[in-house]
TIMI-2910 file (N, C-alpha, C, CB; in pm, 1 decimal, decimal comma, always signed):
<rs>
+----------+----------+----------+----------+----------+----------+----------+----------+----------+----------+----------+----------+------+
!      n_x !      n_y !      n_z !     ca_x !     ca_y !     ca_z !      c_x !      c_y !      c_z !     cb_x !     cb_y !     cb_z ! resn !
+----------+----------+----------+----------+----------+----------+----------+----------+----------+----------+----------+----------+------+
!    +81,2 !   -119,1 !     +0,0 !     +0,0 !     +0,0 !     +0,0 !    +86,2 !   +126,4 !     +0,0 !    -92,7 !     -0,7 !   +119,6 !  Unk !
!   +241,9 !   +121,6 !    +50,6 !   +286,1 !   +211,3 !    +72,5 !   +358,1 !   +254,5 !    -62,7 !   +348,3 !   +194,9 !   +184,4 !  Unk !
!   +370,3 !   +196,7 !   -160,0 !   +407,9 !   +203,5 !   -275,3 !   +275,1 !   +323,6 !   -362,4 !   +423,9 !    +34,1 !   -325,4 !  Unk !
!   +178,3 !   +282,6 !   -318,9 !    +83,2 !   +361,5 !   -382,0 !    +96,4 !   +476,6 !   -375,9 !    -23,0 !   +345,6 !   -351,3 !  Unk !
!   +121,4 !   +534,3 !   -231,5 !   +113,8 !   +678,9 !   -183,0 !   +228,0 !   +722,2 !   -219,8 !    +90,9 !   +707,0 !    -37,5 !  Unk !
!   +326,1 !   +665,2 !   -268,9 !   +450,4 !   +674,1 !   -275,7 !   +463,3 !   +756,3 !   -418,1 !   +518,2 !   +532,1 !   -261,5 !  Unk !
!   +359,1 !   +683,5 !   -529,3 !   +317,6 !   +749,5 !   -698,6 !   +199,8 !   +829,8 !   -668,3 !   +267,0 !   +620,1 !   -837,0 !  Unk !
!   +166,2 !   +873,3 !   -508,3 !    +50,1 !   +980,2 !   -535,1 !   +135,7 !  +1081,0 !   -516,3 !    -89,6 !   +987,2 !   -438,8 !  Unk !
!   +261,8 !  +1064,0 !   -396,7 !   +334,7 !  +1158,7 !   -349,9 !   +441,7 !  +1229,6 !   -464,9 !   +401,1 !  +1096,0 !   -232,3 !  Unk !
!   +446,5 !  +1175,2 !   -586,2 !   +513,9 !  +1238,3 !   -726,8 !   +445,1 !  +1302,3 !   -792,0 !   +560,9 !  +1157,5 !   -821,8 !  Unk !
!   +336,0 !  +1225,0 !   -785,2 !   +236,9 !  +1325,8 !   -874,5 !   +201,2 !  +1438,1 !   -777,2 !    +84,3 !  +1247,7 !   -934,0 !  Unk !
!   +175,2 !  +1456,4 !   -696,4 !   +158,1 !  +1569,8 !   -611,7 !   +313,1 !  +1687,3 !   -680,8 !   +168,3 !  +1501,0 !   -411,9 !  Unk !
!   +378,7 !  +1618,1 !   -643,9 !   +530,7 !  +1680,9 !   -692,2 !   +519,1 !  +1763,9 !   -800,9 !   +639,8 !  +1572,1 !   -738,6 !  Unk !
!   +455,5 !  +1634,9 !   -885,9 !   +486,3 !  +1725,3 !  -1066,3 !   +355,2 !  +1823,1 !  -1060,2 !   +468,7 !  +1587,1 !  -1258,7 !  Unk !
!   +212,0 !  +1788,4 !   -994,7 !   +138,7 !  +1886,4 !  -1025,3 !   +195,2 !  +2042,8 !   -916,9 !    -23,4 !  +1821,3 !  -1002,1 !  Unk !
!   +281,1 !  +2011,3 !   -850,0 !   +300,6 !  +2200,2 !   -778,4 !   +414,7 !  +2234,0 !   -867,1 !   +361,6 !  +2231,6 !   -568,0 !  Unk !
!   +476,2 !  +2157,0 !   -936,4 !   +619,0 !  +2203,6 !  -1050,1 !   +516,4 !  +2244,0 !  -1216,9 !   +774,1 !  +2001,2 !  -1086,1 !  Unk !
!   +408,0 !  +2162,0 !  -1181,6 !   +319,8 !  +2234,2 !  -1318,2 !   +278,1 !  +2345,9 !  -1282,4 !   +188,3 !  +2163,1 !  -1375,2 !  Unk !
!   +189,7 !  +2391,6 !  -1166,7 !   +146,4 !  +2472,1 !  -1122,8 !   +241,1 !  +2617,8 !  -1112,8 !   +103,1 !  +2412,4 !  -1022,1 !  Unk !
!   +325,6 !  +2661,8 !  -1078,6 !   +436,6 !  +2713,4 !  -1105,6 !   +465,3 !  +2741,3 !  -1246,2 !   +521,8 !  +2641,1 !  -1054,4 !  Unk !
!   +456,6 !  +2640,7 !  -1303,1 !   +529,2 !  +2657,8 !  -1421,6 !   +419,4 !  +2744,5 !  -1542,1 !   +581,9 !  +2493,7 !  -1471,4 !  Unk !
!   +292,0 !  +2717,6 !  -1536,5 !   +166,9 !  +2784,6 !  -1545,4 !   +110,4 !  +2947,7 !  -1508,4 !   +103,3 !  +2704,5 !  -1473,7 !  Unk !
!   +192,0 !  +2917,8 !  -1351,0 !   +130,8 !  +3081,2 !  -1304,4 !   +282,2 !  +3118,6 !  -1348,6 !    +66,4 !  +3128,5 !  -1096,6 !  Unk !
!   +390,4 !  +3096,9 !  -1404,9 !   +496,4 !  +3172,2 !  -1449,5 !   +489,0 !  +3227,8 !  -1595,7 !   +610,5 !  +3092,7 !  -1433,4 !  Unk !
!   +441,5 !  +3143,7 !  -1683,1 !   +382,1 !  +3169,9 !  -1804,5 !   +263,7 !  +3276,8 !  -1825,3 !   +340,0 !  +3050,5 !  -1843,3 !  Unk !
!   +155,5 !  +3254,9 !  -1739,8 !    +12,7 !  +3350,1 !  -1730,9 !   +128,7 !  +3481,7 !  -1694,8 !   -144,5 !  +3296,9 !  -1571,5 !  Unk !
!   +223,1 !  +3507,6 !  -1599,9 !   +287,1 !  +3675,3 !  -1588,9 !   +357,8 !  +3704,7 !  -1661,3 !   +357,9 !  +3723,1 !  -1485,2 !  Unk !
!   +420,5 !  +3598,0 !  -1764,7 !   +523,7 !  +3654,8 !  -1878,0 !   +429,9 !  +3715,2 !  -2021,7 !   +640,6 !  +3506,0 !  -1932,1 !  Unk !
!   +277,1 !  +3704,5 !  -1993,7 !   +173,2 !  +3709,2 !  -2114,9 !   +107,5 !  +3847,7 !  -2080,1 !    +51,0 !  +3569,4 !  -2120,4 !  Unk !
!    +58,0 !  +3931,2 !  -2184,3 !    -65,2 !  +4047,8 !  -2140,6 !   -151,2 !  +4026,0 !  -2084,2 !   -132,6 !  +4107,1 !  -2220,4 !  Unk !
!   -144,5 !  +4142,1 !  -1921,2 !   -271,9 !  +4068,5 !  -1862,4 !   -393,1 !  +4241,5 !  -1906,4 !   -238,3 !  +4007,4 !  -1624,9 !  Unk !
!   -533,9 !  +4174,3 !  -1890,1 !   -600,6 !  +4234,5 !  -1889,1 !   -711,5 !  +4192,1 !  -2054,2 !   -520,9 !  +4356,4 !  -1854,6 !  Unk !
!   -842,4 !  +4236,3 !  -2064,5 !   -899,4 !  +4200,0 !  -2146,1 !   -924,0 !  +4291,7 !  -2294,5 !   -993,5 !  +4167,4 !  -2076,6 !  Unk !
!   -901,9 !  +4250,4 !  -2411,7 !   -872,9 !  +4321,0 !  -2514,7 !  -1069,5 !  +4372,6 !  -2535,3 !   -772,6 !  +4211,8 !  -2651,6 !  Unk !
!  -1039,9 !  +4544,4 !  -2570,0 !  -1180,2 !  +4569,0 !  -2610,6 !  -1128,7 !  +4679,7 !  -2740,3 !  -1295,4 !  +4641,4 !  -2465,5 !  Unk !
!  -1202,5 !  +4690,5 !  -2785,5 !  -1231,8 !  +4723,3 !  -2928,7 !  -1319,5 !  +4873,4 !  -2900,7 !  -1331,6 !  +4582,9 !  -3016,4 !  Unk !
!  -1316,0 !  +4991,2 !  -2960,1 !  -1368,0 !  +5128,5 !  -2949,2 !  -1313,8 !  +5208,6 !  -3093,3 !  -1306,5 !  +5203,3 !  -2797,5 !  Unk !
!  -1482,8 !  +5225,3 !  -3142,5 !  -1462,3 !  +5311,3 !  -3249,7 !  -1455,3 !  +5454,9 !  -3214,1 !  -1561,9 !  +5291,2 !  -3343,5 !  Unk !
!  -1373,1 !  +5496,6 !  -3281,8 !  -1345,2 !  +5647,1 !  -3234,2 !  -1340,1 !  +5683,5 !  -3441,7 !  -1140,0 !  +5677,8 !  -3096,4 !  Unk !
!  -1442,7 !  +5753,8 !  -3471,9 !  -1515,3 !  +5813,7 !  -3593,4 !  -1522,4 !  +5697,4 !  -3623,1 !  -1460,1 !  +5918,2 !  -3698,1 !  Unk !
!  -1403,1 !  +5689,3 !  -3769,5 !  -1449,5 !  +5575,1 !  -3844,8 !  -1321,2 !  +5459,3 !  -3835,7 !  -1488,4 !  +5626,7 !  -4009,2 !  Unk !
!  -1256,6 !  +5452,5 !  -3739,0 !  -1137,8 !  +5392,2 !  -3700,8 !  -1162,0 !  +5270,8 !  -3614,3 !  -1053,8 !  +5488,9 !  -3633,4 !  Unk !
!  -1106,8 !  +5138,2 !  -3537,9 !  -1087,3 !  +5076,7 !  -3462,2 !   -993,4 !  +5117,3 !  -3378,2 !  -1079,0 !  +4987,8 !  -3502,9 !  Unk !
!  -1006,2 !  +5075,7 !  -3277,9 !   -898,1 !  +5117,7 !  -3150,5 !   -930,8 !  +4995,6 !  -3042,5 !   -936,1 !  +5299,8 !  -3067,7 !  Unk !
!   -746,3 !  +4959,6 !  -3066,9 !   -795,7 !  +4849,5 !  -2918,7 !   -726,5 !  +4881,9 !  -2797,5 !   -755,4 !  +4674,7 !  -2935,0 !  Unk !
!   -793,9 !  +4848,1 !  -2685,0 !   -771,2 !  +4921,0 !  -2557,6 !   -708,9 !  +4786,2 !  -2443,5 !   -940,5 !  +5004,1 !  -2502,6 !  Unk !
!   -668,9 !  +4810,3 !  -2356,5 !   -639,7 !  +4695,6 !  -2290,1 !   -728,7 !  +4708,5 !  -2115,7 !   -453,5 !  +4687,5 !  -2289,4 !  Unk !
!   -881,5 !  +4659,2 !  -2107,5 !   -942,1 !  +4709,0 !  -1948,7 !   -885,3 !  +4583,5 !  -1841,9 !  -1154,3 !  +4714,9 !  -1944,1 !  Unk !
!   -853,1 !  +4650,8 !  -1739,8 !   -822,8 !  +4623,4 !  -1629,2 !   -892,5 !  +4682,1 !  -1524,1 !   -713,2 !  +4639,6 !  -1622,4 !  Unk !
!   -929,4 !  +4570,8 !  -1398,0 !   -959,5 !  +4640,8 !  -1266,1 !   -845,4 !  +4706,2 !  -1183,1 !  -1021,9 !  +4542,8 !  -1177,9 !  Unk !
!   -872,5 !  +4812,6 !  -1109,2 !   -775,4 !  +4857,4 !  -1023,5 !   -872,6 !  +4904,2 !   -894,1 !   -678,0 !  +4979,3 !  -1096,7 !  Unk !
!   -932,3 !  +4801,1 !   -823,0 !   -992,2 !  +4779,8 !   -753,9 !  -1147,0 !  +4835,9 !   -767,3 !   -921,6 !  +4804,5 !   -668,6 !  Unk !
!  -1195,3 !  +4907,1 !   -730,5 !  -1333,3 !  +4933,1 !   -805,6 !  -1374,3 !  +4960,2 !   -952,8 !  -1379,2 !  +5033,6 !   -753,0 !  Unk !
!  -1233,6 !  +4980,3 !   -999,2 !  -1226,8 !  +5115,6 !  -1139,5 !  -1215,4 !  +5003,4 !  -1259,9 !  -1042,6 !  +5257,7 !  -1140,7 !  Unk !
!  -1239,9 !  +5031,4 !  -1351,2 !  -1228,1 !  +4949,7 !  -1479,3 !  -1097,9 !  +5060,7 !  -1566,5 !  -1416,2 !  +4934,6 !  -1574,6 !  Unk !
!   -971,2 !  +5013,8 !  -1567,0 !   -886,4 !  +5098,1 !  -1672,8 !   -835,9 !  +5075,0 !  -1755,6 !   -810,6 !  +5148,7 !  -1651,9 !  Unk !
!   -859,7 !  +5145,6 !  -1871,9 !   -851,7 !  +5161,0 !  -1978,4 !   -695,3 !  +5170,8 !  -2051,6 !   -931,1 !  +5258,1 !  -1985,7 !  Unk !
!   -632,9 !  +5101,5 !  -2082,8 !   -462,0 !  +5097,3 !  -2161,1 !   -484,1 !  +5088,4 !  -2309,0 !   -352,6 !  +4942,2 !  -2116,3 !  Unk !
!   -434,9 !  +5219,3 !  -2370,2 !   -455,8 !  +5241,4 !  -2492,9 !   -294,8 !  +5134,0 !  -2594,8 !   -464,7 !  +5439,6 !  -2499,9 !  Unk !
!   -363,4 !  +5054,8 !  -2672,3 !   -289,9 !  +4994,2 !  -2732,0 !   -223,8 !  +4990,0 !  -2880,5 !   -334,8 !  +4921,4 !  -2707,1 !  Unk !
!   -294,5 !  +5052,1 !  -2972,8 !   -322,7 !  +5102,2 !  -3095,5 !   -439,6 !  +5119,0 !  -3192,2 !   -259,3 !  +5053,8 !  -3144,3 !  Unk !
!   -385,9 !  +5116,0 !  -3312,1 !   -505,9 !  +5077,9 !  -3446,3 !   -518,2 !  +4923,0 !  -3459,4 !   -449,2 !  +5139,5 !  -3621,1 !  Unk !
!   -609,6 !  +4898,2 !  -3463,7 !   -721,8 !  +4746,0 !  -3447,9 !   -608,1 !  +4696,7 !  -3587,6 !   -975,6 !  +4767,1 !  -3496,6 !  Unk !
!   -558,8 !  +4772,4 !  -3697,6 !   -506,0 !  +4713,3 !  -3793,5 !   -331,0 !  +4661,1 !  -3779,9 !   -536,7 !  +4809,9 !  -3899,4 !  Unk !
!   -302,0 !  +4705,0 !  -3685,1 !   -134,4 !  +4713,8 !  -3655,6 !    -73,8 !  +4591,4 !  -3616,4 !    -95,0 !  +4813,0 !  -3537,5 !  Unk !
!    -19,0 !  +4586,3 !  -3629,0 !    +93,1 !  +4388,6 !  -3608,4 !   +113,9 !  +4404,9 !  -3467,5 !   +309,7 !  +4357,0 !  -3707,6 !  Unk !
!   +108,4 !  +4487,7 !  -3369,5 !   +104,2 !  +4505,1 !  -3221,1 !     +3,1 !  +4485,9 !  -3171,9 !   +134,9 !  +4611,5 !  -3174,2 !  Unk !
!   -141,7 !  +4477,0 !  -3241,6 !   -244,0 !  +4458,8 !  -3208,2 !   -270,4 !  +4320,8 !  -3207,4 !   -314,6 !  +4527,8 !  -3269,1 !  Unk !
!   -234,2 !  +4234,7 !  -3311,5 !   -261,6 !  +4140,5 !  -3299,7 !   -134,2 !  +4033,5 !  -3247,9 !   -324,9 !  +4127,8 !  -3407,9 !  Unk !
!    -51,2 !  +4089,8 !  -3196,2 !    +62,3 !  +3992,5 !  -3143,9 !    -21,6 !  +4032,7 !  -2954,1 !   +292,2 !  +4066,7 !  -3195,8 !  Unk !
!    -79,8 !  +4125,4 !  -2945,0 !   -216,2 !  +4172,3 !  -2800,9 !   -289,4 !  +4039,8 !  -2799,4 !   -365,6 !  +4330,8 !  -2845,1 !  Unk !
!   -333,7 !  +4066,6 !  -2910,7 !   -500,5 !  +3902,1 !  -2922,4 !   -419,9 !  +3776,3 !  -2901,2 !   -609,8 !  +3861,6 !  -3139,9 !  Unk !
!   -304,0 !  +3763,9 !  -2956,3 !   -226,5 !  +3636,4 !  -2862,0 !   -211,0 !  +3626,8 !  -2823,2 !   -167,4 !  +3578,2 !  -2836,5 !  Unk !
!   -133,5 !  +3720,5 !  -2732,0 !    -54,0 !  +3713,1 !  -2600,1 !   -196,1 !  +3695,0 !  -2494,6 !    +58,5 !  +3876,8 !  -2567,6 !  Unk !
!   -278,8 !  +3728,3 !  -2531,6 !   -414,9 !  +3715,9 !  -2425,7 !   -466,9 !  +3573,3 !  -2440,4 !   -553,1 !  +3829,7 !  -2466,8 !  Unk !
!   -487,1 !  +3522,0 !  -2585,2 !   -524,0 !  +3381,0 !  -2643,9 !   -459,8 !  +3330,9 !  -2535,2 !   -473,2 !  +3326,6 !  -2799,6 !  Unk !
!   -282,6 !  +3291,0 !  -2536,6 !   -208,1 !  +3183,4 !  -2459,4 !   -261,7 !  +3219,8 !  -2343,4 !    -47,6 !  +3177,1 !  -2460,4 !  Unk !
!   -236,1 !  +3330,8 !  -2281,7 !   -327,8 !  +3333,2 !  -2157,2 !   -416,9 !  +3303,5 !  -2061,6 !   -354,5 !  +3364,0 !  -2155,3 !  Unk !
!   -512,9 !  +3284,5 !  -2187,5 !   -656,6 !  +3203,7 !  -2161,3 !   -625,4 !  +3079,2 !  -2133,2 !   -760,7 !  +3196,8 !  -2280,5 !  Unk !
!   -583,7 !  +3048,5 !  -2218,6 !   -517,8 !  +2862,0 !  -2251,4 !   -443,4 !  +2832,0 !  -2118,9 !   -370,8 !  +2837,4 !  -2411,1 !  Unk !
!   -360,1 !  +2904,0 !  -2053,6 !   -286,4 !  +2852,9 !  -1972,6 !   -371,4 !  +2849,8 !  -1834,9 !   -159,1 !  +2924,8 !  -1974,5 !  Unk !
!   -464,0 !  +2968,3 !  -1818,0 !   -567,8 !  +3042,1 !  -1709,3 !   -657,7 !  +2853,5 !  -1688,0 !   -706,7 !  +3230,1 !  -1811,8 !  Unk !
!   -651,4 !  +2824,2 !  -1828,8 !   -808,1 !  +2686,8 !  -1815,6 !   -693,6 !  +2584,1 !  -1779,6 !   -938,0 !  +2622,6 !  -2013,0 !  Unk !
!   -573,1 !  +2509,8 !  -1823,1 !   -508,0 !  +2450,2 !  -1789,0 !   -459,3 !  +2455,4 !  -1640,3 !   -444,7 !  +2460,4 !  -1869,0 !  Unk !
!   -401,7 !  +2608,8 !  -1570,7 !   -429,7 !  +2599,4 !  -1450,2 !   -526,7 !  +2560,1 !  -1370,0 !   -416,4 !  +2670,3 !  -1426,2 !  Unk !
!   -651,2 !  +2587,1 !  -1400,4 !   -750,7 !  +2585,7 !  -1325,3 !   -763,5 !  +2400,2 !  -1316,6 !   -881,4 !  +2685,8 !  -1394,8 !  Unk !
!   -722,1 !  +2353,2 !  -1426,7 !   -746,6 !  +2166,1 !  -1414,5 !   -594,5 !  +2142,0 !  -1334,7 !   -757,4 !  +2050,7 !  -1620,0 !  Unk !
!   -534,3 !  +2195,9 !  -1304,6 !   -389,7 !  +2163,8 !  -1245,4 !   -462,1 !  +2151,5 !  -1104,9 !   -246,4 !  +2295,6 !  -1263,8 !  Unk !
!   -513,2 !  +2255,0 !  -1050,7 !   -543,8 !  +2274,9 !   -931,1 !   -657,4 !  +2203,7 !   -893,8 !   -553,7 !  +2397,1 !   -909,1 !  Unk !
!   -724,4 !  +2173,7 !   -963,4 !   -851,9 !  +2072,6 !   -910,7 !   -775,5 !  +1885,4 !   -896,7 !  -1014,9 !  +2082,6 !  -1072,4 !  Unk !
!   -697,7 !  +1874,7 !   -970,9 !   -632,2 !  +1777,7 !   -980,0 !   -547,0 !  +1777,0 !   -829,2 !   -555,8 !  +1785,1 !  -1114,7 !  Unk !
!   -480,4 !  +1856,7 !   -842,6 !   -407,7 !  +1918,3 !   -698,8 !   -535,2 !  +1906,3 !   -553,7 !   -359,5 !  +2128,1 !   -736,2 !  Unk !
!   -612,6 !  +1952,4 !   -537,9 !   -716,0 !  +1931,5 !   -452,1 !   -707,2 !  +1755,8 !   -442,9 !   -866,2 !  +2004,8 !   -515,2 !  Unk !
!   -772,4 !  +1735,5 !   -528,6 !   -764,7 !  +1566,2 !   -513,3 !   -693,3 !  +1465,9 !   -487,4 !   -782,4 !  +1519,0 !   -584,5 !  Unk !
!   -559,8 !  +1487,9 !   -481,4 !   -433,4 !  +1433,8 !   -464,9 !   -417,7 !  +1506,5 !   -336,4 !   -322,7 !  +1457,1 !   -583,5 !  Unk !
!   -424,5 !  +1602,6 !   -275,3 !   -399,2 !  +1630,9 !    -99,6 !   -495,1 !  +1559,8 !    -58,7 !   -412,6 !  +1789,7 !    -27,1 !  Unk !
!   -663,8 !  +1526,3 !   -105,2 !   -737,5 !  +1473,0 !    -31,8 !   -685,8 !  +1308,1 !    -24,8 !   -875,8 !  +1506,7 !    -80,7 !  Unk !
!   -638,1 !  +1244,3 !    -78,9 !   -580,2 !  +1096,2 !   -108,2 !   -449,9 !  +1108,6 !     -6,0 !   -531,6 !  +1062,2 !   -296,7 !  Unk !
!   -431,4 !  +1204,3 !     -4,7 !   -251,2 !  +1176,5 !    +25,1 !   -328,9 !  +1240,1 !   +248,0 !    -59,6 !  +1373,8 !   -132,8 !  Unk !
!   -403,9 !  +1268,7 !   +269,1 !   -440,7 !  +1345,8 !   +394,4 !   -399,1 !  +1252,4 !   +517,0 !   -607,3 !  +1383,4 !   +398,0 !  Unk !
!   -339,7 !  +1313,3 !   +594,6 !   -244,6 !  +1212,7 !   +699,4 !   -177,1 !  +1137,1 !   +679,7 !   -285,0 !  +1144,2 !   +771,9 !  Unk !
!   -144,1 !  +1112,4 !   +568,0 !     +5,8 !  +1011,3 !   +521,6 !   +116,3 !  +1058,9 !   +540,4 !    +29,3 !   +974,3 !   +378,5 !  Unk !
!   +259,5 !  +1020,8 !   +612,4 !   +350,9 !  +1034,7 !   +611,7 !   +459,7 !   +954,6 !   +468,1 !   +356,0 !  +1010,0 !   +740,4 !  Unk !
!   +479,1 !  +1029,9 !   +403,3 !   +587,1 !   +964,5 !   +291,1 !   +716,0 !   +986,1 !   +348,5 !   +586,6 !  +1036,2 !   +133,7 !  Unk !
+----------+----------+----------+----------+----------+----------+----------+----------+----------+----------+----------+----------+------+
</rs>
């Protein structure tokens, strides 16, 4: 039996070395959510963020510019990594509940 806890106690391992490795990626990416504002007959994309009650606004460019859309990726991976964390950590929950009062 002690062999068991022994491959829960690695996987515990690799999921806090994933976990890490996840929330290190999500801060090397743009944070905040891409919005779009016509101003006449132009696009403009903005970058909103909370700053505690406030919604703010980070002006980013023209909706047409190669900076704009290297923005919509850097937010894409973001996302991707945001949903992958979130299954890291539920996985993580479940593996402390298995592993609870075991000494390895």
């Amino acid at each position: 039996m002690s062999s068991i806890f022994h491959v829960i106690a690695e996987e515990l391992e690799r999921l806090n070395e994933a976990k890490s490795a996840y929330e290190a990626a999500i801060e090397r990416e743009v944070q905040g959510s891409p919005q779009i504002k016509r101003v006449g007959h132009k696009d403009y994309l903005y970058l909103a963020r909370r700053k505690g009650n406030k919604v703010l606004y980070q002006y980013v460019g023209n909706i047409k510019d190669e900076k704009c859309q290297k923005v919509f990726d850097s937010v894409k991976k973001r996302q991707s990594y945001e949903k992958l964390l979130k299954g890291i950590k539920k996985d993580l929950k479940e593996v402390r509940k298995a592993l609870r009062g075991r000494k390895i």
